[in-house]
N, C-alpha and C positions, 0 to 999 in steps of 0.2 A: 619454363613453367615452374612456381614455387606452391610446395605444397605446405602448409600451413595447418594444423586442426583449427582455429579458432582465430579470432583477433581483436580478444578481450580488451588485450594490454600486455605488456610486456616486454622485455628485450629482444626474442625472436619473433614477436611482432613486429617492433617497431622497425629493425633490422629488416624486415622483407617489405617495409612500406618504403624505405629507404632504398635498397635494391630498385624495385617500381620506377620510383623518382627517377632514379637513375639510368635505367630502358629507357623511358619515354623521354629524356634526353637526347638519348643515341637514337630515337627513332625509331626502336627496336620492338617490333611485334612481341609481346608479354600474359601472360596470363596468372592468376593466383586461383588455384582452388583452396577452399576453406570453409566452416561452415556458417560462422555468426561473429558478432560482434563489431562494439562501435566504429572500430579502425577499420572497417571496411571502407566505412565512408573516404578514410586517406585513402584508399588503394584506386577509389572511381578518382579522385582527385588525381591521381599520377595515371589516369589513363590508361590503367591495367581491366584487362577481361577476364574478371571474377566465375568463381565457377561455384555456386554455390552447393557444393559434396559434404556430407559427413565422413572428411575424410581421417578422423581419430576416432572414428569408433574400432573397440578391440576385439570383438566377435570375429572368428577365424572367418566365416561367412562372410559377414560387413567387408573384411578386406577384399575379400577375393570377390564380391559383385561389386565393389567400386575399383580396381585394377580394372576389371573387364569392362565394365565402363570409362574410365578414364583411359585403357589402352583406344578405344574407339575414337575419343575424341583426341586423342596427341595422334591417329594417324589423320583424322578429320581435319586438321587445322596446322599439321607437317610442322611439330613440333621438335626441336633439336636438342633439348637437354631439361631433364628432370632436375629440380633443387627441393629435395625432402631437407622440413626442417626438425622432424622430430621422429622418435621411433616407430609409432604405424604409418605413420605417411611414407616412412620410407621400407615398412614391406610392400608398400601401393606401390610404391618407387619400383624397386628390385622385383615385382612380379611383371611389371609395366616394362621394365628393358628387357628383362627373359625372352617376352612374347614379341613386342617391339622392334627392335634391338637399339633402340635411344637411350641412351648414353644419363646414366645418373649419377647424381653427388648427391654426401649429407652432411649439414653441420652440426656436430654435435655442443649446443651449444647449454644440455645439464649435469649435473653431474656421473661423469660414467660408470657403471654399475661394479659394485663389489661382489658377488656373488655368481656363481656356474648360470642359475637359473633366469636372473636379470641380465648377465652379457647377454645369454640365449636369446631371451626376449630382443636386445638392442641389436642381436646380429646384424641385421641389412646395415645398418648405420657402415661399419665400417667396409663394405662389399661392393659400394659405387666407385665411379671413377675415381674419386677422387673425397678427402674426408677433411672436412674444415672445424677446426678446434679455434675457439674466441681464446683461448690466454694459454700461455706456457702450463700452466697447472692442470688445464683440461686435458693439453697434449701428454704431459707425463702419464697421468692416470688414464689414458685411451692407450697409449702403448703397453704399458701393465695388463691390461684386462683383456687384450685382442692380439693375436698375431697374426699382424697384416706390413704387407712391406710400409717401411718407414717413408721412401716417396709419395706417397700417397697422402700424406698429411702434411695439412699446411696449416700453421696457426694464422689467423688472421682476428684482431682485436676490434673490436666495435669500436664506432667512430662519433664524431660528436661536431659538430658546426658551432664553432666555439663563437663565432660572430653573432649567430643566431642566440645564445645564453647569455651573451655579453652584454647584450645591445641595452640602453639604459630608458629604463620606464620611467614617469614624469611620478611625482610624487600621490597624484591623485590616483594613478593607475591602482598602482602598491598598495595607496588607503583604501580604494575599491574591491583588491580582491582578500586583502587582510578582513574589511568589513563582512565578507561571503563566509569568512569564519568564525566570525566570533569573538576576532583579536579586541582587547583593549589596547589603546593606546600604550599602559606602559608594560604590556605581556612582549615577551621575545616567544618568536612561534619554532617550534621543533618540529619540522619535516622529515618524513617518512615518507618519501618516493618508492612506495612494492606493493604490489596487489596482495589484498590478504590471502596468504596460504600460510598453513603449517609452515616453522623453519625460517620465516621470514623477520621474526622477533617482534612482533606486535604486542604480544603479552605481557613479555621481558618489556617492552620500553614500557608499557602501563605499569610496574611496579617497579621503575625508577622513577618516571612522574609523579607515583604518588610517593617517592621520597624526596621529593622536589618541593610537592604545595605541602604547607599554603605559604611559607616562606620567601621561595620563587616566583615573583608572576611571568609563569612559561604554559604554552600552550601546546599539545600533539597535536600536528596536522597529519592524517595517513590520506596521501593520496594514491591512487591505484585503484584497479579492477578487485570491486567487492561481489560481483554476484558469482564467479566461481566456487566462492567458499562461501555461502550466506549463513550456512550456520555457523561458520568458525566469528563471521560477523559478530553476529548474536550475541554469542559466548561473551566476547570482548567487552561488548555493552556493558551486558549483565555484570561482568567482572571493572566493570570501572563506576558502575553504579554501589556496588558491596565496599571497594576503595576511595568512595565518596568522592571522584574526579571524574565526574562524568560532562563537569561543567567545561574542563581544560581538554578534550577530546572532539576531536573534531575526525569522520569520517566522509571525505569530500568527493569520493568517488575519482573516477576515473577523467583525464583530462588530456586534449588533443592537442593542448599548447603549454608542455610543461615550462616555459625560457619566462613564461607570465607566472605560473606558480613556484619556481624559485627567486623569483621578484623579491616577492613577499613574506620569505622565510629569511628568519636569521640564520639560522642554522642548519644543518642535515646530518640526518643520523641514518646510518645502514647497521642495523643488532643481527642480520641474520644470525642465527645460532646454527645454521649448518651452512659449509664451505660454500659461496656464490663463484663458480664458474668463471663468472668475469664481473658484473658488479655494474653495471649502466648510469645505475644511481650516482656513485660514483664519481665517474667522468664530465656527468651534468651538474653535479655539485660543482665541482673543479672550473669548468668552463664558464660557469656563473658567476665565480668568484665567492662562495660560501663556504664557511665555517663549515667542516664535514669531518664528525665522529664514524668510520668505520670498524665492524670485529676484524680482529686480525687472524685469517685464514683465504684458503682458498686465493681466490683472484683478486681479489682486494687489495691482498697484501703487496701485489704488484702494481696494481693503481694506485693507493698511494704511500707517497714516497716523502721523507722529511720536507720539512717546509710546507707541503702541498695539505696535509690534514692530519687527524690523528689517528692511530692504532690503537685500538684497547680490545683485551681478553675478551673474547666473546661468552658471554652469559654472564660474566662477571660484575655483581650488582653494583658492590662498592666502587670498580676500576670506573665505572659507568656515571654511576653519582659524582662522583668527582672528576672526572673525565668533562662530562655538562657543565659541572659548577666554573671548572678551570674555563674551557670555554665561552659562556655565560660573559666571563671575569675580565677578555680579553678587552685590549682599549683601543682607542679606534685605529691609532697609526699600528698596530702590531695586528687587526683586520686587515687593514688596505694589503700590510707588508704579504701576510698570506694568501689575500687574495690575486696578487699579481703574480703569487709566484705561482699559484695553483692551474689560472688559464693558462700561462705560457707551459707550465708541463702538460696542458691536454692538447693544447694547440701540436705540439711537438710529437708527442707520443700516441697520440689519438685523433688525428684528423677525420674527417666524415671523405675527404677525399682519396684518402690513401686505402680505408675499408673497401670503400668501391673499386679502386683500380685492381687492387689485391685480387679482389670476387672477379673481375670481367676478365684477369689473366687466369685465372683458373679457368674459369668457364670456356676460354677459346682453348686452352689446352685439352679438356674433356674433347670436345668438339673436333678438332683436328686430331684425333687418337682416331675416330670412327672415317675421318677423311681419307686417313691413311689408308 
């Protein structure tokens, strides 16, 4: 059973509709509680038994009548291991094995807390069986902030079906969903693969964009989950209307077939301004074969690697401005060249099938600890 708050969008969304996929593979009786959003619909699609719980509300109360609810239903349906993927779900988790005694894990898959009163909050995270960190950088900073034995942690990196990004759209396709934004023919479109939040760099790319027009014909594509932040939405509008580019901005929502919406992009850009854990964006750039400007920090900096895309200072206007223009600039045989090299390092270093074996050997080991 994987517990989820939401499944707007995201990397530990998409990662647990992935997981899913992968049960009803194996045959294996699965369940997801969670409480809203579109990517539910993938979870009824991978033949998972949804539990619709608010299960990230953070009222000490809320937790504890959804544990005692949810303890009811894991011994109702003789459930054998808990996967919290975020920090209330996994006090639901840690109350739910207390009473139980079914066996939990958690991935910690944001960034782990600096402060006495934030680890406190993240406690259960690392108190399950068992504690899964997506990149080398998460795991350093989870051993920093907790002392918990070091077997207990396994990095295991998000994974990417490089066939599935690869596969080649006919040219109408491309024009069709280019057309859905906006593109003119001779505009190069700059994708922004992350749900608006804080931290995510939306802002920071609207005022490199607008030191781009009218010179450049380049357009922002932001796709991802907009109604979590609707007012940081807002904001962004408003702020691209004040910078006169509000014509080269496109906000296209959230999408269940990204391999079609990096079709259609030239480029990809990840600004986060604060360290991304592991970067998804990223990998799917990579596997797609796109031009991919990454900040260099956090988990990033370990997906990509020379050849595969570029590093530049995060928040850094000028590094940024010219970083696109260089980009932009590239000619076709010095694309193709990076783009071969870029799939064969996701392929290599990120499979979608080596995530899952990773996860189902953890999960038997949890499991066989309680056999014993």
């Amino acid at each position: 059973m994987q517990l989820v708050p939401t499944m707007h969008g995201g990397g530990a969304e998409q990662t647990t509709v992935e997981i899913a996929r992968a049960l009803r593979e194996r045959k294996a009786r699965h369940y997801v509680v969670t409480h809203q959003g579109a990517m539910i619909a993938d979870l009824y699609d991978a033949e998972a038994n949804v539990l619709l719980i608010e299960i990230g509300r953070k009222s000490p109360l809320k937790i504890w009548r959804n544990a005692r609810r949810l303890a009811r239903l894991v011994r109702e349906h003789k459930i054998d291991l808990l996967h919290a993927r975020s920090r209330i779900p996994a006090w639901v988790a840690w109350l739910v094995s207390r009473w139980t005694g079914v066996p939990y894990l958690c991935t910690c898959h944001g960034r782990p807390p600096a402060n006495w009163w934030k680890r406190l909050y993240a406690w259960p995270l690392v108190r399950g069986r068992a504690v899964i960190a997506n990149s080398d950088w998460t795991a350093k900073r989870l051993q920093r902030a907790y002392d918990f034995p070091p077997h207990k942690l396994h990095v295991v990196a998000r994974g990417v079906n490089v066939r599935t990004f690869a596969k080649r759209l006919s040219a109408r396709q491309i024009e069709e969903m280019r057309r859905r934004w906006g593109a003119l023919p001779q505009e190069q479109v700059l994708l922004l693969p992350a749900r608006v939040a804080p931290g995510k760099g939306h802002e920071f790319m609207l005022t490199v964009l607008r030191r781009l027009v009218p010179h450049t014909p380049v357009r922002l594509v932001c796709v991802g989950d907009v109604v979590s932040h609707e007012r940081l939405v807002r904001r962004l509008e408003g702020m691209a209307q004040k910078l006169t580019i509000s014509d080269k901005l496109v906000f296209a929502g959230a999408s269940r077939d990204m391999s079609f919406v990096y079709a259609g992009a030239d480029m990809v850009v990840v600004p986060s301004l604060k360290p991304e854990p592991f970067g998804r964006a990223a990998i799917e750039a990579q596997a797609a074969g796109k031009i991919l400007l990454a900040a260099n920090h956090g988990g990033l900096s370990e997906i990509v690697v020379r050849g595969t895309g570029f590093l530049l200072p995060p928040g850094d206007l000028d590094a940024w401005e010219k970083g696109v223009r260089h980009a932009l600039g590239l000619s076709a045989a010095a694309r193709a060249q990076l783009a071969t090299r870029a799939r064969a390092h996701a392929a290599r270093h990120y499979p979608l099938d080596a995530m899952r074996a990773a996860t189902f050997k953890i999960y038997q080991s949890c499991v066989a600890c309680v056999d014993k």
